[in-house]
C-alpha positions in Angstrom: 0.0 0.0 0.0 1.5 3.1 -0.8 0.9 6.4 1.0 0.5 10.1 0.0 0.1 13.4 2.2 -2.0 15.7 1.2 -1.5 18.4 3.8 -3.1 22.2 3.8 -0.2 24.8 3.9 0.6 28.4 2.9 3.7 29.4 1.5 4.7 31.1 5.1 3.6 27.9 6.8 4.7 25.9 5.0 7.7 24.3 6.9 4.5 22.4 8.7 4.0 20.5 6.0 7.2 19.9 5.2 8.0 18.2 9.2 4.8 15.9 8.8 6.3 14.7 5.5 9.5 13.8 6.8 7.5 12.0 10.1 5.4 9.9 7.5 8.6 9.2 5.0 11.6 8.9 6.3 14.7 9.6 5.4 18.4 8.7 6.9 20.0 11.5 6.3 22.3 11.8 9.0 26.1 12.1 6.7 24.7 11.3 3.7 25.4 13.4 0.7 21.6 14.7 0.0 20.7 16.3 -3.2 17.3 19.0 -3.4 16.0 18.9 -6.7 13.4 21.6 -7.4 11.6 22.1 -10.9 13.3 25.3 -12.4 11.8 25.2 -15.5 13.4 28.8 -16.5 14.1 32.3 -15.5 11.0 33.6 -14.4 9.6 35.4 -11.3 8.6 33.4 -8.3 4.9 34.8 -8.3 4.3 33.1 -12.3 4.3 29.8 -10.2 6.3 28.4 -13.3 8.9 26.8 -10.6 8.6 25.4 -7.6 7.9 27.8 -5.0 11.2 29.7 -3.1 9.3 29.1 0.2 9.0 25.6 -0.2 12.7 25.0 -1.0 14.3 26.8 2.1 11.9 25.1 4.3 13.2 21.7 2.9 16.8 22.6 3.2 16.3 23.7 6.5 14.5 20.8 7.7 17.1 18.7 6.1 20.1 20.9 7.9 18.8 20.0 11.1 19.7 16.4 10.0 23.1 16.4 9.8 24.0 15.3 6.4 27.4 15.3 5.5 26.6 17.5 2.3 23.6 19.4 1.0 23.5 20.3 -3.1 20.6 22.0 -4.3 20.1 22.1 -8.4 18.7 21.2 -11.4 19.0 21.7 -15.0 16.6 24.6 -16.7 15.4 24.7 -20.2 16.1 22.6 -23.0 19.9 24.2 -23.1 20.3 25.7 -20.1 18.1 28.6 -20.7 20.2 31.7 -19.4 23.0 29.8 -17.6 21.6 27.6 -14.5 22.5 30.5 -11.5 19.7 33.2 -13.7 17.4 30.8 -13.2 17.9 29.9 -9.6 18.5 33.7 -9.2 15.6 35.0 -10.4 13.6 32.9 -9.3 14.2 33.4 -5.7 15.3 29.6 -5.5 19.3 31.1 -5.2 18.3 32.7 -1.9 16.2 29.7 -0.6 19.3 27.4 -1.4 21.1 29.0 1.6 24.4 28.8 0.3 23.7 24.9 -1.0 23.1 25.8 -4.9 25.1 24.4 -7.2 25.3 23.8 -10.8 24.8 20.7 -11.3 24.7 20.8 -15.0 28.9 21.0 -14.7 29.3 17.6 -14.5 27.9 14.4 -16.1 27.8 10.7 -15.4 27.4 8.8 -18.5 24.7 5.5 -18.5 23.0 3.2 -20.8 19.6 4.7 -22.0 16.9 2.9 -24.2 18.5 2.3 -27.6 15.2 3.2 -29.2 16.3 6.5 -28.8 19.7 7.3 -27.4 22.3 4.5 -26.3 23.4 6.1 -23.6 22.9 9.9 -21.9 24.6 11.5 -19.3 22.9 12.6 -16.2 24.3 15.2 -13.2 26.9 13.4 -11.7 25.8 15.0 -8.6 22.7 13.5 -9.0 23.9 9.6 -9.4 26.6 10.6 -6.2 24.1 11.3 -4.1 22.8 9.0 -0.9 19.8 11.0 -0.7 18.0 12.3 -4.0 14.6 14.7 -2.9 12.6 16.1 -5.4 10.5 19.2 -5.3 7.7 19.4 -8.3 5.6 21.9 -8.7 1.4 21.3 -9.2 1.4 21.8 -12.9 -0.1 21.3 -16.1 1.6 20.3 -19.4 0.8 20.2 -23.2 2.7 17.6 -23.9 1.7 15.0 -20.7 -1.1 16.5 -19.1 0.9 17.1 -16.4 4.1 17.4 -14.9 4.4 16.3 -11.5 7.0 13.8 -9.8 8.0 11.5 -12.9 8.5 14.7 -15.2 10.4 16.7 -12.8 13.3 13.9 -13.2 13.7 14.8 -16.5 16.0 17.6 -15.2 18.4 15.7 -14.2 19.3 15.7 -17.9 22.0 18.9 -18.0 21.4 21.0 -21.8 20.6 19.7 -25.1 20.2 16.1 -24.2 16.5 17.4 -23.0 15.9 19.1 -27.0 17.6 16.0 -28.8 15.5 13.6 -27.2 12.5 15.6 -27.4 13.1 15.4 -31.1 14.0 11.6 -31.1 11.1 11.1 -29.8 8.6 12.7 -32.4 5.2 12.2 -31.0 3.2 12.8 -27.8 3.2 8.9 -27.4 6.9 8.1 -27.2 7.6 11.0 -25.0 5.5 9.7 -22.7 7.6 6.9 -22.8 11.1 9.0 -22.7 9.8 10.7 -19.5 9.7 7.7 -17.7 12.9 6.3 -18.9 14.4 8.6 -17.9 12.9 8.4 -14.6 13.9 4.9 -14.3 17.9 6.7 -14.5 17.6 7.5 -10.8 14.5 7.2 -8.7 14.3 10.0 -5.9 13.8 8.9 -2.0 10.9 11.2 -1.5 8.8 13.9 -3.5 7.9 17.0 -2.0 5.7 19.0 -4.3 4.6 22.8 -4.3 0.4 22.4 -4.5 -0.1 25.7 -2.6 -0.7 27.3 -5.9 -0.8 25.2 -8.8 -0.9 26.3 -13.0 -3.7 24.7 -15.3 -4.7 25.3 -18.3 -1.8 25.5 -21.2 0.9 24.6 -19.3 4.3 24.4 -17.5 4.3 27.8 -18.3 0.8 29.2 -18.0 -0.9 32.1 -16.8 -3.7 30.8 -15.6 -2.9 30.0 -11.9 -5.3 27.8 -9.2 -5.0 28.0 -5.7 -5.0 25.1 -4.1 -3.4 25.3 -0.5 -2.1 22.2 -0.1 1.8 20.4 0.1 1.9 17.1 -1.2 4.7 14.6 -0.4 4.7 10.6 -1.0 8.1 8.1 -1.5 6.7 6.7 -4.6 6.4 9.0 -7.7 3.4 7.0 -9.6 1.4 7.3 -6.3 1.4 11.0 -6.1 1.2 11.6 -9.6 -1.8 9.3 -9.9 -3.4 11.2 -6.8 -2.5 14.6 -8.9 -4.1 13.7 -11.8 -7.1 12.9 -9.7 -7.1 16.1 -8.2 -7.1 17.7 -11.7 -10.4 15.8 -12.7 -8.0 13.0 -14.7 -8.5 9.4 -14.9 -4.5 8.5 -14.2 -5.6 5.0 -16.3 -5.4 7.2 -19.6 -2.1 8.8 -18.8 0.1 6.7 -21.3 3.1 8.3 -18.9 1.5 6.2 -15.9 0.6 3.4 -17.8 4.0 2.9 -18.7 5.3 3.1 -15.1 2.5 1.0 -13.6 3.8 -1.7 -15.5 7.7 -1.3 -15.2 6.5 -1.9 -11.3 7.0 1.8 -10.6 3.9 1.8 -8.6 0.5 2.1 -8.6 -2.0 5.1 -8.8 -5.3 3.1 -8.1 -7.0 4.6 -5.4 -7.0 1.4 -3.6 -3.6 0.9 -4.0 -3.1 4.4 -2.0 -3.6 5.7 1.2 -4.5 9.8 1.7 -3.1 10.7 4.7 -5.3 14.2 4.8 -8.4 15.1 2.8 -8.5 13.9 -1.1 -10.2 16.2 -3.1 -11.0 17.4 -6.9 -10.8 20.6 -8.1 -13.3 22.2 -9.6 -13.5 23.5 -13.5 -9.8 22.8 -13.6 -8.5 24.1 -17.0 -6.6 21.0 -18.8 -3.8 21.4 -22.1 -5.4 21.7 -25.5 -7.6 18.3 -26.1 -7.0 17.3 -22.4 -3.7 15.4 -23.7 -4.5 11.9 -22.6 -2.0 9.6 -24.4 -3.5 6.0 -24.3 -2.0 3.2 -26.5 -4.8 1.1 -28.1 -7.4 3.1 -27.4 -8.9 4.5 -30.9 -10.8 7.5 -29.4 -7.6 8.9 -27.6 -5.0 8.2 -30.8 -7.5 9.8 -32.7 -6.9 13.2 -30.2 -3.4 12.2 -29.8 -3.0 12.4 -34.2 -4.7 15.6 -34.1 -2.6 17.3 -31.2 0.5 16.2 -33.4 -1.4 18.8 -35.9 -1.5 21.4 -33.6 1.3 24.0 -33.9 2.9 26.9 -31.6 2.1 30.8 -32.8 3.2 33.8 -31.5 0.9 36.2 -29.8 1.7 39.5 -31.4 0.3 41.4 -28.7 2.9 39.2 -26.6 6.1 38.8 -28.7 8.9 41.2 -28.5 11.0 39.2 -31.1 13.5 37.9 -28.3 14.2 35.1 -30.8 14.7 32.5 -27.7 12.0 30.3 -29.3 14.2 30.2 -32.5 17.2 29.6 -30.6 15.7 26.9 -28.8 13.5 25.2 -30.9 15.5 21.7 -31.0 14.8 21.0 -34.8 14.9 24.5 -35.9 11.5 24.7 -37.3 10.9 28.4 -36.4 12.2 31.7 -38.0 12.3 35.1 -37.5 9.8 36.9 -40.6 9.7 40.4 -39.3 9.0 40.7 -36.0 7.3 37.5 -35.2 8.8 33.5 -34.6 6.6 31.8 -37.5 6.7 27.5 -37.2 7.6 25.4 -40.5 4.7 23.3 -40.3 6.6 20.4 -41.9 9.5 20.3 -39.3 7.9 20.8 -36.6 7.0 17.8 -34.0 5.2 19.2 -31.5 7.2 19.0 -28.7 6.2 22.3 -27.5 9.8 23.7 -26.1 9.1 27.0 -27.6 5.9 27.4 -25.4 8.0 26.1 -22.4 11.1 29.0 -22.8 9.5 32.0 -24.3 9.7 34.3 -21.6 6.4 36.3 -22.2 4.5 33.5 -22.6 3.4 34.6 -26.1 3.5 31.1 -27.8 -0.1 29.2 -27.7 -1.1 26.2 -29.9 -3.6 26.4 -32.5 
């Protein structure tokens, strides 16, 4: 039976939450090498919500100081190739300052492993990451065009440092497979405990929406598929159609049946929560859902003009350069695109939306 915490907490009160995860998970920390992983998607201000919430962090580190581990690193990999150089990010973000002194960047160093051949023999994750005794991550309550959601599983894909993250978002090629990349790369190294940021969460087109839901809530488990199958719930999903979760479920990840979980707190679903563009659900063998799934591979990023200030750090990104600059405005080469959605991800005004 696996357990999740669904506890209620503000962003000042947080560190509450934060103890009664520890009591119900865990963790021997005492001088072990411990590695804080929060989800930095990219520069951005703490108050978009597009990262997992400063607040959050600090009370983490803290609680894990107390412990006496015989090293604290806190970092992850932003963007697709580092989006603005790792310490922006964290700096921006307020995340720098919540490190207390522990930030590190961890996309310096790799270790090298076997991957699925399928797509890419081997990659190298942050060696800091595969060092580590103690591996915590720190998700934010998100949405996500590409997998509905991003939760526990996705935030692991950040432990990919630069380009790998674009080349194997391109490998890939369809909603489908990337499911199946997210979790293989899960599989790399599985954290100890998740920790996610649910005070206020994102729906609608995310990770990097602006339509924000307050929620309240921290909520922490030791097994990823667990939380994110309670997270989906919470979001009005069934978890069964997440192809994402499917795949894990059967790797013997864990389960997200709700019998297979106890709530330790109050379960509940949010109301007129605001899913990605066709709801995203990514379910081999069903004909219904590959049906949606061929017709989100037709949908394509465009640039608000009332949003756009020609920055040019969708074309810069965009991992199989299917975007150029005509005038003042990114416009997509329908034929090369594949709907991987990075440009949404980095633009920094949030002026790309899929039509």
């Amino acid at each position: 039976m696996h357990r999740v915490m669904i506890h209620p907490a503000s962003y000042e009160n947080c560190q509450k939450a934060v103890d009664r995860a520890f009591e119900l998970f865990p963790q021997e920390i005492a001088q072990k090498k411990v590695v804080i992983k929060p989800n930095v998607l990219r520069a951005s201000e703490a108050e978009e919500h597009i990262v997992t919430h400063p607040s959050l962090l600090r009370a983490v580190v803290e609680k894990v100081e107390k412990m006496s581990p015989a090293s604290i690193v806190v970092g992850d990999n932003p963007g697709l190739f580092n989006y603005g150089d790792n310490e922006n990010s964290f700096e921006k973000t307020g995340l720098m300052d919540a490190a207390r002194g522990y930030y590190r960047n961890i996309g310096n160093s790799t270790q090298k492993l076997d991957f699925n051949p399928d797509y890419m023999p081997e990659v190298g994750i942050s060696k800091a990451i595969f060092d580590a005794d103690i591996f915590i991550s720190l998700p934010k309550f998100k949405t996500h065009g590409l997998t509905v959601m991003t939760g526990a599983i996705k935030n692991s894909y950040g432990i990919l440092p630069g380009a790998q993250k674009a080349r194997l978002h391109k490998i890939a090629g369809t909603p489908e497979r990337f499911h199946d990349v997210v979790v293989d790369v899960f599989c790399l190294r599985v954290p100890d405990l998740f920790i996610m940021d649910a005070v206020i969460g994102m729906e609608g087109n995310g990770p990097a929406s602006p339509d924000l839901k307050e929620i309240g809530q921290i909520i922490a488990a030791d097994n990823a598929v667990a939380m994110d199958g309670t997270v989906a719930r919470m979001m009005g999903l069934d978890p069964a159609k997440l192809r994402f979760l499917q795949k894990a479920k059967a790797l013997n990840l864990g389960d997200f049946d709700d019998k297979a979980i106890e709530i330790h707190g109050k379960m509940f679903v949010l109301s007129d929560f605001k899913l990605p563009p066709l709801g995203g659900e990514a379910m081999a063998g069903n004909e219904v859902i590959q049906g949606l799934m061929q017709d989100k591979i037709e949908v394509k990023p465009q640039a608000d003009p009332e949003l756009c200030t020609a920055c040019g750090e969708c074309v810069e990104h965009c991992p199989v350069s299917a975007l150029k600059m005509q005038g003042d405005r990114p416009v997509v080469d329908i034929e090369t695109c594949v709907t991987c959605f990075c440009c949404q991800e980095i633009c920094p005004e949030k002026a790309m939306s899929l039509k």
